[in-house]
N, C-alpha and C positions, 0 to 999 in steps of 0.2 A: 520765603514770603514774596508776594507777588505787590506791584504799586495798586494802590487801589483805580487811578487814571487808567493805566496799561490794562489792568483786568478790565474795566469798564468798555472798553478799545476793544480787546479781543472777543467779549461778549456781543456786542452789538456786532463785529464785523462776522459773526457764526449764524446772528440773529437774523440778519439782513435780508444772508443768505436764502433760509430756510423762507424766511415773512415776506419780500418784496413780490416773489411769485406768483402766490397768494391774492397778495394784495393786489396786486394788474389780475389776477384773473376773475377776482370777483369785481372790480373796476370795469372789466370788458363787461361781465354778464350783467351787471346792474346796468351800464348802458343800455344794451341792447335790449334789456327788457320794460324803460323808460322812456326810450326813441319811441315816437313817433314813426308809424311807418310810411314808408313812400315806394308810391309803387310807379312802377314806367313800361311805358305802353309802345311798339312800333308798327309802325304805318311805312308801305313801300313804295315808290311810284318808278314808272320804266320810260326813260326817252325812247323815243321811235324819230323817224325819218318823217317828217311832213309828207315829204313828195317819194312816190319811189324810183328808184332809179337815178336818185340826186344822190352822191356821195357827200357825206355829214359824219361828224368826229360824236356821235351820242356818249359815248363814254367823258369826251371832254365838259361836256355840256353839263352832264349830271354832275361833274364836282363843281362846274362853274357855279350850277341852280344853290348845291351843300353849300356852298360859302356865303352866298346870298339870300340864305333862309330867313334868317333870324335878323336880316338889317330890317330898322324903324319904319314901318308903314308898309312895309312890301306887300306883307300880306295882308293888312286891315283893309275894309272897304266892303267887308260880306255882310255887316252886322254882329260879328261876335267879337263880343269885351275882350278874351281872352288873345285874340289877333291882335286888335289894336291896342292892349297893354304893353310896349316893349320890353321896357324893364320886366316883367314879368314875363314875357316871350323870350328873351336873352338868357331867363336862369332858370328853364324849366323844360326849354325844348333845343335839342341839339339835330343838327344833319350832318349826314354824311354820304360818301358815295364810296363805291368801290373803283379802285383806281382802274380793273381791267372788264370792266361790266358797266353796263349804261343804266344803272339801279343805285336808286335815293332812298336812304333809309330816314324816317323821322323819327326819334323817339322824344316821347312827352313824358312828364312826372306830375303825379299828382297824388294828392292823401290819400284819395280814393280810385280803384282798378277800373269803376265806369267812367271816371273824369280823366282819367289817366288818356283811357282811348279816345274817348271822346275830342280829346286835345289832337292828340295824334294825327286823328283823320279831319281835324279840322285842318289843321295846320299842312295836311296833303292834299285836299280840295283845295284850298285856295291858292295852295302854289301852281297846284297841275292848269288852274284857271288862271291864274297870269303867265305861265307858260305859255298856255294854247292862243293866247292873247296877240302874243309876240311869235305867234309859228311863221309868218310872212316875214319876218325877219330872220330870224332866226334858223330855218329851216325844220326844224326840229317841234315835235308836239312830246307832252308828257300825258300819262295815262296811269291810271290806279292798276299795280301790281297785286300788293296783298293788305287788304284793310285791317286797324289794329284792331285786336281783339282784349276785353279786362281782363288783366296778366291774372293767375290762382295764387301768387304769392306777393310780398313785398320785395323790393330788388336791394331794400334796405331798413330797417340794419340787419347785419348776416350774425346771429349770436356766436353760431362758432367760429367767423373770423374776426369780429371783435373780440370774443374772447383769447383767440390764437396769438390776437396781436397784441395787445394786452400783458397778456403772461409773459411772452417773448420781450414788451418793453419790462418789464418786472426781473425777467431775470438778468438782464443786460444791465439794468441799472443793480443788482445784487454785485453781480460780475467785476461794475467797477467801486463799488464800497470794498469788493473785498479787497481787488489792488489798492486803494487807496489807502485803506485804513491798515496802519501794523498789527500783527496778532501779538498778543499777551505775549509776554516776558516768560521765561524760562525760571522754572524753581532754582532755590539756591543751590541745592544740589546736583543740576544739572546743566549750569551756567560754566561757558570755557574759562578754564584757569587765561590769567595773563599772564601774556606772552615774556618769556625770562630776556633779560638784557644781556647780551654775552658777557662773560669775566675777561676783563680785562686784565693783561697779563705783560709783566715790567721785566727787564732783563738785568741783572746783577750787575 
């Protein structure tokens, strides 16, 4: 006979196994099918050379412009709410530049694929206009690459990578119940005899 603790221990640690899988994969799919989607839109713009035949570093400029995207007020001053909300400008629109190319990427998010873009190419007029602003300093003008367009899909949530990952944390946490927890005890009849103590042995 088996302890009924230990059998209880072995059972859940078999149970775990098989159920926690499961349970993270239907955990991912039920997310992803409750999220909210958000979609994100990009918007490109190209530094050029103001003047030609003036040498100018464009490539340094477009990460200087990416890092200075999304600071407070940069861009507000055209009339649109969505510029002048920062905090809502900080968590919804990212830039970026390529380090070996003079090209600004903007991407915007939004609930909807026409506000998504919409954002986008806001947020690329008004920087290319405070750009061209400061070309006399600067050297350097910005110019519309490729305007965004309302993305056909959401870029979130992805059902089969929340569900992927999901499973994966389900079997990971399976993985460590099983190390953790001892398996059930061995039948009586299959329990190691204890170990004999040597005979001790006296001389005449």
């Amino acid at each position: 006979m088996t302890h009924p603790v230990q059998r209880a221990a072995g059972a859940f640690r078999t149970w775990s196994l098989l159920a926690l899988p499961l349970i993270g994969m239907g955990a991912g799919l039920t997310y992803s099918l409750v999220q909210e989607p958000v979609y994100t839109a990009d918007a490109y713009a190209v530094v050029s050379a103001a003047r030609q035949g003036v040498p100018t570093q464009e490539a340094d400029f477009a990460q200087a412009y990416a890092r200075v995207t999304v600071h407070p007020g940069l861009l507000a001053g055209n009339g649109d709410a969505y510029l002048a909300d920062g905090e809502l400008l900080r968590t919804t629109l990212q830039a970026s530049a390529s380090p070996d190319a003079p090209l600004i990427r903007l991407a915007a998010i939004a609930g909807t694929p026409e506000e998504a873009a919409r954002r986008a190419n806001s947020a690329a007029s008004a920087l290319t206009a405070y750009a061209n602003r400061h070309s006399a300093d600067t050297g350097v003008r910005l110019s519309s690459f490729a305007p965004a367009v309302p993305p056909a899909s959401p870029s979130s949530p992805q059902p089969l990578l929340a569900t992927a990952v999901s499973t994966a944390a389900g079997l990971l946490l399976a993985a460590l119940v099983w190390m953790a927890v001892p398996a059930g005890p061995r039948r009586d009849g299959q329990e190691a005899a204890p170990a004999r103590r040597p005979v001790e042995t006296t001389s005449a």
